[in-house]
N, CA, C and O of each residue as an XYZ file, in Angstrom:
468
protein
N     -16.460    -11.072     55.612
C     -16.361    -11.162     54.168
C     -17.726    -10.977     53.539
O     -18.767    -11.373     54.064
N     -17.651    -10.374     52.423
C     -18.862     -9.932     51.542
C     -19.592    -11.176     50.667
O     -20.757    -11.124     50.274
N     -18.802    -12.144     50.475
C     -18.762    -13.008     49.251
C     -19.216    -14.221     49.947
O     -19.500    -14.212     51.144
N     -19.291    -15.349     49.141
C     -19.495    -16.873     50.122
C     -18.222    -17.672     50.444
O     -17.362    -17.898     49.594
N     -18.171    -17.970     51.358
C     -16.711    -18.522     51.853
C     -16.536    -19.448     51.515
O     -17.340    -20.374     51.630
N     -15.137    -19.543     50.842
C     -14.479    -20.850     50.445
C     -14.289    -22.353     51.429
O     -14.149    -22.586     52.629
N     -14.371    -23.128     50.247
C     -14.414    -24.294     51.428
C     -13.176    -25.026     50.959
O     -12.778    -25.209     49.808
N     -12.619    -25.432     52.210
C     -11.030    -26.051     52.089
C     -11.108    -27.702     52.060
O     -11.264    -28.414     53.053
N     -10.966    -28.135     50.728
C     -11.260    -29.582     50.083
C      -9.537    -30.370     50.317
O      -8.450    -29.802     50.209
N      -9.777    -31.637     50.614
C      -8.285    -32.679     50.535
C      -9.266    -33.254     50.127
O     -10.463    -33.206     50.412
N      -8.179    -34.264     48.858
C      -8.434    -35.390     48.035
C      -7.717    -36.456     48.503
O      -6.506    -36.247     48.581
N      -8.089    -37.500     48.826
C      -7.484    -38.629     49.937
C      -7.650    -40.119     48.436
O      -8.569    -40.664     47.825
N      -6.347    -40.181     48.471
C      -6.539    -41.137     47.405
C      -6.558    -42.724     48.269
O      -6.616    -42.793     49.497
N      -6.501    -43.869     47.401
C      -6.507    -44.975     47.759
C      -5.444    -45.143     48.525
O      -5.701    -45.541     49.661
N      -3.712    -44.870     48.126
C      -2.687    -45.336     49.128
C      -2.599    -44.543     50.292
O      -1.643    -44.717     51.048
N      -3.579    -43.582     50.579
C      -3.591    -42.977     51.997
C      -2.937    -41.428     51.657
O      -2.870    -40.550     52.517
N      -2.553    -41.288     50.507
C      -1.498    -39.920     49.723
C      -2.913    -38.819     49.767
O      -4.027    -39.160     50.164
N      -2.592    -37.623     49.324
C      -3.299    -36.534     49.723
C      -3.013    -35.593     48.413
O      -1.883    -35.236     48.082
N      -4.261    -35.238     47.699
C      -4.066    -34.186     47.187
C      -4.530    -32.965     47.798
O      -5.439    -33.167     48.604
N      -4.271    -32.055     47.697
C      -4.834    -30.795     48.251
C      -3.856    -30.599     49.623
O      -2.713    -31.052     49.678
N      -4.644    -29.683     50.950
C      -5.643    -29.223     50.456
C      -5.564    -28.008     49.762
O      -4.483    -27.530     49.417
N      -6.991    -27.314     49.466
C      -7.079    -26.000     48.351
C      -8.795    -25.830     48.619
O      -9.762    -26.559     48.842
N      -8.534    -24.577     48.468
C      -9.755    -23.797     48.799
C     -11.044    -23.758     47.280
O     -10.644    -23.702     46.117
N     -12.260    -23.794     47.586
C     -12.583    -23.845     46.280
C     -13.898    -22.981     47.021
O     -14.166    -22.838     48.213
N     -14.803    -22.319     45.399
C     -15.969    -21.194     45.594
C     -16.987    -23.166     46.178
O     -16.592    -24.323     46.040
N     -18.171    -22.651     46.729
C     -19.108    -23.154     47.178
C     -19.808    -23.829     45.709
O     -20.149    -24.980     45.438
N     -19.841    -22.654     44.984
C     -20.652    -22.999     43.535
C     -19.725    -23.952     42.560
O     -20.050    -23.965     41.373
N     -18.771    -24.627     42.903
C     -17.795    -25.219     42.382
C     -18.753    -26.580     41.889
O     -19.376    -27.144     42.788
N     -18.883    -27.131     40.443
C     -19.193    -28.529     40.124
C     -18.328    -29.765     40.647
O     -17.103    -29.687     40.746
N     -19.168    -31.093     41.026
C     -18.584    -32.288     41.303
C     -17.371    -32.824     39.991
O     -16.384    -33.549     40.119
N     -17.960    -32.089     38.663
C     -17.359    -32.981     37.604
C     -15.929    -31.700     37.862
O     -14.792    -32.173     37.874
N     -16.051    -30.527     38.007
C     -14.434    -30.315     37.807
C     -14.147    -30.180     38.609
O     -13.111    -29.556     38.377
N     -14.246    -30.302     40.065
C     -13.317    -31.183     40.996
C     -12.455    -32.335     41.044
O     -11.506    -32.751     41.709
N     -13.298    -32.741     39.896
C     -12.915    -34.479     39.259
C     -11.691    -33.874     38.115
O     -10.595    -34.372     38.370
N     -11.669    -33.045     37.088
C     -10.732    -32.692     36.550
C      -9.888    -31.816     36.872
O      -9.204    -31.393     35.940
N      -9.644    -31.269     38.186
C      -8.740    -30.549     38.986
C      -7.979    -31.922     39.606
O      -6.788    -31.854     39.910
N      -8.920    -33.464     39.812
C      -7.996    -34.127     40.420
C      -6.998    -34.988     39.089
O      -5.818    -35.337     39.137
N      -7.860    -35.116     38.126
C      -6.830    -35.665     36.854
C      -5.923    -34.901     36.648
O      -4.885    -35.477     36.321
N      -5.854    -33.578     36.711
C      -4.681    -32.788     36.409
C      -3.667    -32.853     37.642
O      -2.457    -32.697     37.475
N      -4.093    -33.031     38.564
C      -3.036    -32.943     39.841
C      -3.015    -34.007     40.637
O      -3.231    -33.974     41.849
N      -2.669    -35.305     39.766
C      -2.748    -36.753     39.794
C      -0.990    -36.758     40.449
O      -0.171    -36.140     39.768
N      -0.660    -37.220     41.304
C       0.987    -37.443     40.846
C       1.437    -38.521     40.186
O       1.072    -39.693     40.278
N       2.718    -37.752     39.138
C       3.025    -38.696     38.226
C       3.177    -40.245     38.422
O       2.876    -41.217     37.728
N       3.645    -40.115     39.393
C       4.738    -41.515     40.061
C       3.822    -42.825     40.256
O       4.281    -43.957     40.415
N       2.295    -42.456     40.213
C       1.013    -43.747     40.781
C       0.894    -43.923     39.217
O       1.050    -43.283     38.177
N       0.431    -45.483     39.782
C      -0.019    -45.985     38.525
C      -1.245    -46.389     38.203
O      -1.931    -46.070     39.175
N      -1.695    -46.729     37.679
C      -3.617    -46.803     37.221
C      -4.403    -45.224     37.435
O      -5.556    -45.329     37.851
N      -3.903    -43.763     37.194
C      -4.158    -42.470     37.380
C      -5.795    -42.488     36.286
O      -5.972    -43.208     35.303
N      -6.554    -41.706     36.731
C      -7.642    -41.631     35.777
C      -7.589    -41.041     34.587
O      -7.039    -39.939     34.591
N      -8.021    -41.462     33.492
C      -8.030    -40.819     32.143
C      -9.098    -39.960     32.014
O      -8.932    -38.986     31.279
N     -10.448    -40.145     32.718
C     -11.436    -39.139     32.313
C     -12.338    -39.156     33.471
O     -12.251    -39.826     34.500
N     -13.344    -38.177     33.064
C     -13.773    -37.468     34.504
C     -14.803    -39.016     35.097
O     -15.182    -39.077     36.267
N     -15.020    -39.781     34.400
C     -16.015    -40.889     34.111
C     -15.356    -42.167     34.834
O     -15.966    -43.120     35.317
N     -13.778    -41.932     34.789
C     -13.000    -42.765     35.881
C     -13.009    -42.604     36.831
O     -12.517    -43.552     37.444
N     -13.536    -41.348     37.802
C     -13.336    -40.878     39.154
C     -14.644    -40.827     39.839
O     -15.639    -40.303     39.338
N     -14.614    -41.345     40.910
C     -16.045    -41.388     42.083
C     -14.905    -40.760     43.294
O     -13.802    -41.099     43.721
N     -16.090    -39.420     43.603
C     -15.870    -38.797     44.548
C     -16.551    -38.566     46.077
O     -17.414    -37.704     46.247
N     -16.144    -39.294     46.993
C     -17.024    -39.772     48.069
C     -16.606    -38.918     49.355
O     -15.513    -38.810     49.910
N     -18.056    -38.256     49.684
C     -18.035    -37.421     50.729
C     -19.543    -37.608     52.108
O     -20.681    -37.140     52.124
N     -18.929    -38.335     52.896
C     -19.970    -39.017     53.852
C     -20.172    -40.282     53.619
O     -21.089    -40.584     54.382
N     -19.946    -40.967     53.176
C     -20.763    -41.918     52.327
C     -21.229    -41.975     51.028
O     -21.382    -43.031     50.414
N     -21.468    -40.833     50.574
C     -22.161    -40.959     49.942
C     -21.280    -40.089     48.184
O     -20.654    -39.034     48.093
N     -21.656    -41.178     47.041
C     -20.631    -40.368     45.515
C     -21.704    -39.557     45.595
O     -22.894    -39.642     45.900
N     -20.771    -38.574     45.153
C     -21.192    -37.385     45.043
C     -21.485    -37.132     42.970
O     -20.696    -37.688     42.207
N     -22.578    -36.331     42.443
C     -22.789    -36.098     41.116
C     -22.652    -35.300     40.254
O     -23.395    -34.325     40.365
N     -21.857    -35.305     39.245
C     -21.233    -34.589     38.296
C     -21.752    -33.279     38.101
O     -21.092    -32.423     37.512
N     -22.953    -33.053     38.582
C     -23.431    -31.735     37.565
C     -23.889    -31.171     39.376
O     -24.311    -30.033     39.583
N     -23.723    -32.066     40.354
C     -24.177    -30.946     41.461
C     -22.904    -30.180     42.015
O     -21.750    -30.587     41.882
N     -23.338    -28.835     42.751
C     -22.309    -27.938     43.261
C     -21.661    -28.430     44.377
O     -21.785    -29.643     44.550
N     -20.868    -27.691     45.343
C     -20.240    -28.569     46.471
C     -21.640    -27.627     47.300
O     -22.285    -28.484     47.902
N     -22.043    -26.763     47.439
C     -23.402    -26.182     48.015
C     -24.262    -27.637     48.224
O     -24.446    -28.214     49.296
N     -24.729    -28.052     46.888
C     -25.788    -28.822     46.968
C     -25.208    -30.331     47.339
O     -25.849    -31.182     47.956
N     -23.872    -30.480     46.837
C     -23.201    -32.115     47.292
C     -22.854    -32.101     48.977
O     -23.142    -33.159     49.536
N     -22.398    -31.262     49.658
C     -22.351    -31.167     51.136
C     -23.150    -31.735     52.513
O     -24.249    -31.488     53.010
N     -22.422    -32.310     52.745
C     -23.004    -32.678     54.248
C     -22.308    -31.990     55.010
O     -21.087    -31.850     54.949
N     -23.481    -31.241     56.225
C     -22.775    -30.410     57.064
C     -22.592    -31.335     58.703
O     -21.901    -30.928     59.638
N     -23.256    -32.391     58.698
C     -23.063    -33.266     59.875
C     -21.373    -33.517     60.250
O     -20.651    -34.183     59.508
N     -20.962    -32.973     61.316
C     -19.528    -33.815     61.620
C     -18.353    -32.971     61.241
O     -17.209    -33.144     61.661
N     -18.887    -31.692     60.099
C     -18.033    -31.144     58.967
C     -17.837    -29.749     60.394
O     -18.822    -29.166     60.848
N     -16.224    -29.435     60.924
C     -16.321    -28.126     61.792
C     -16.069    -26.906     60.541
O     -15.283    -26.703     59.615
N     -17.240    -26.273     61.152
C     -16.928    -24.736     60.320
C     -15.534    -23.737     60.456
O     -15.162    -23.097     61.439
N     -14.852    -23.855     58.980
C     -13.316    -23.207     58.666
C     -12.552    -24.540     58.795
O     -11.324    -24.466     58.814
N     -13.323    -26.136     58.916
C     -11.669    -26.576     58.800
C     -12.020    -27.278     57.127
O     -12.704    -26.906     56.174
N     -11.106    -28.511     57.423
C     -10.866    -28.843     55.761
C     -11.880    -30.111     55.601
O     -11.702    -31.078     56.342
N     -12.523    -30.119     55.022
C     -13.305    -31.652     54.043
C     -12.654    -32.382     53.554
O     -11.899    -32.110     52.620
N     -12.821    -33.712     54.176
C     -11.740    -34.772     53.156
C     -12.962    -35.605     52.746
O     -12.830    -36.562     51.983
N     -11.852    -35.194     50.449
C     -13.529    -36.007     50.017
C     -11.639    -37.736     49.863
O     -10.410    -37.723     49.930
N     -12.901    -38.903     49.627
C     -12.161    -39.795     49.498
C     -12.335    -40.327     47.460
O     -13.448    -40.560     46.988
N     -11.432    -40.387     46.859
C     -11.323    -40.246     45.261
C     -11.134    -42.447     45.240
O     -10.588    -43.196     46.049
N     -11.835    -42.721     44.010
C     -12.047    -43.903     43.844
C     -11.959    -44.072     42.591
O     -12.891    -43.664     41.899
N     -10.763    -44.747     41.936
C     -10.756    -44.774     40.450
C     -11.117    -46.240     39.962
O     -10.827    -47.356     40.393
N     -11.885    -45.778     38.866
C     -12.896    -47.378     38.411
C     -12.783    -46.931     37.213
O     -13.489    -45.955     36.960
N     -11.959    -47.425     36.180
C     -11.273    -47.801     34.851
C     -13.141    -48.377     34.398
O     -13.909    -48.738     35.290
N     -13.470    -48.351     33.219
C     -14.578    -48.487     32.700
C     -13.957    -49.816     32.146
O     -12.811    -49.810     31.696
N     -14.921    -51.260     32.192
C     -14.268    -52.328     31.312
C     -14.711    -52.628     29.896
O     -15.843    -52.994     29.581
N     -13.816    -52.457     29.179
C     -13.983    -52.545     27.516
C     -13.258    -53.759     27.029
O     -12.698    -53.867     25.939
N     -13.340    -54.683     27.999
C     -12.388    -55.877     27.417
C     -13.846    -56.612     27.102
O     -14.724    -56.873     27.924
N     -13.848    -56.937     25.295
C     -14.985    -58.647     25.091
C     -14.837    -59.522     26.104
O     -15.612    -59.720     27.040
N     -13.815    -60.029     25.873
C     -13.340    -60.899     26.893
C     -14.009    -61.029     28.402
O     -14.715    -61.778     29.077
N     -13.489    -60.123     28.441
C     -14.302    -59.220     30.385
C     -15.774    -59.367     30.373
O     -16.427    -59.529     31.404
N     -16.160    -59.321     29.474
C     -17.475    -58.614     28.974
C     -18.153    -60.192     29.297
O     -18.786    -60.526     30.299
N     -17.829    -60.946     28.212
C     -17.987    -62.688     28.479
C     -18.134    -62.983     29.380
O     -19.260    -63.439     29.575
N     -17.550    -62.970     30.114
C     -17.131    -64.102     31.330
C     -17.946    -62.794     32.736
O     -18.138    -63.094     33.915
N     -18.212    -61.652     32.197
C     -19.089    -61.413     33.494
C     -20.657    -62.014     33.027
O     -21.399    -62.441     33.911
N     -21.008    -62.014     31.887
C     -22.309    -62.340     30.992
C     -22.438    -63.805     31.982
O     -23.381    -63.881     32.770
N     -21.234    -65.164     31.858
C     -21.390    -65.736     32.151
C     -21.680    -66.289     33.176
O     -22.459    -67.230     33.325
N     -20.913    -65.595     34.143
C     -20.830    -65.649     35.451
C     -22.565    -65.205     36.146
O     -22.957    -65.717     37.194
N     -23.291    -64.353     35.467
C     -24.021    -63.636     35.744
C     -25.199    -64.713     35.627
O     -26.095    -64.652     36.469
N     -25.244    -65.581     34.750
C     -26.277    -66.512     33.818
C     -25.802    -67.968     34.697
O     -26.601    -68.874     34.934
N     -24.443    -67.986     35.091
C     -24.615    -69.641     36.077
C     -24.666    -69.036     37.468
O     -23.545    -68.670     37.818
N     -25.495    -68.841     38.259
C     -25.958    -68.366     39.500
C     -26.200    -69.977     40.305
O     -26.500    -70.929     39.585
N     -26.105    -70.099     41.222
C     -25.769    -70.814     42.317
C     -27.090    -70.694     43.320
O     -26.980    -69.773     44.129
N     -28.169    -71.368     43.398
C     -29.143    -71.159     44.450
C     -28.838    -72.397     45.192
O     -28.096    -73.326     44.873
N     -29.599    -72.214     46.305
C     -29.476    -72.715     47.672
C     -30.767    -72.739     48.839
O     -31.254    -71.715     49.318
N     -31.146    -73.968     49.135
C     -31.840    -74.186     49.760
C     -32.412    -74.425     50.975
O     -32.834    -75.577     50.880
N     -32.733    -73.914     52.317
C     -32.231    -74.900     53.483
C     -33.692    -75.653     53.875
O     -34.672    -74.982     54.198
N     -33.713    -76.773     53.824
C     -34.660    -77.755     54.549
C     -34.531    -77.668     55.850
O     -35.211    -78.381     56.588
């Protein structure tokens, strides 16, 4: 092939379910990988992400960042050349509750030290 070879991505959600897989260009961004997975969420789960800002996309260890390519987000350790990458998808709802907001403030401010003699 003349071109750069596609790399074959699965999206491995929390209940063990699978999106993909599907082939994507190398030069592909972290953030619309993230909105290829909001769009091809299945209906039927519940807590699905609303925005690209809900989704952490983890490949090795390590989240991967919105504005890097899968070129530059890639680890090639472990990864066999032509098979498929499984990234693992992590949805974290942003908290906008006062309420929430409080009681982590608080929690944060009565800290618990400990001593050993």
């Amino acid at each position: 092939m003349g071109g750069e070879e596609l790399i074959e991505l699965k999206f491995r959600l929390a209940d063990g379910s699978d999106i993909g897989p599907n082939k994507y260009n190398p030069t592909t961004t972290v953030g619309s990988l993230k909105e290829i997975i909001i769009s091809q969420w299945p209906q039927g789960k519940q807590n699905g992400p609303k925005a690209v800002s809900d989704v952490k996309l983890i490949n090795a260890g390590r989240i991967l960042e919105n504005n890097k390519t899968l070129t530059e987000s890639r680890v090639p350790v472990g990864e066999m050349p032509g098979g498929t990458v499984t990234m693992h998808v992590v949805v974290q709802h942003p908290m906008v509750d006062k309420k929430n907001e409080k009681q982590l403030a608080d929690a944060a401010n009565n800290r618990c030290s400990c001593s050993i003699l």
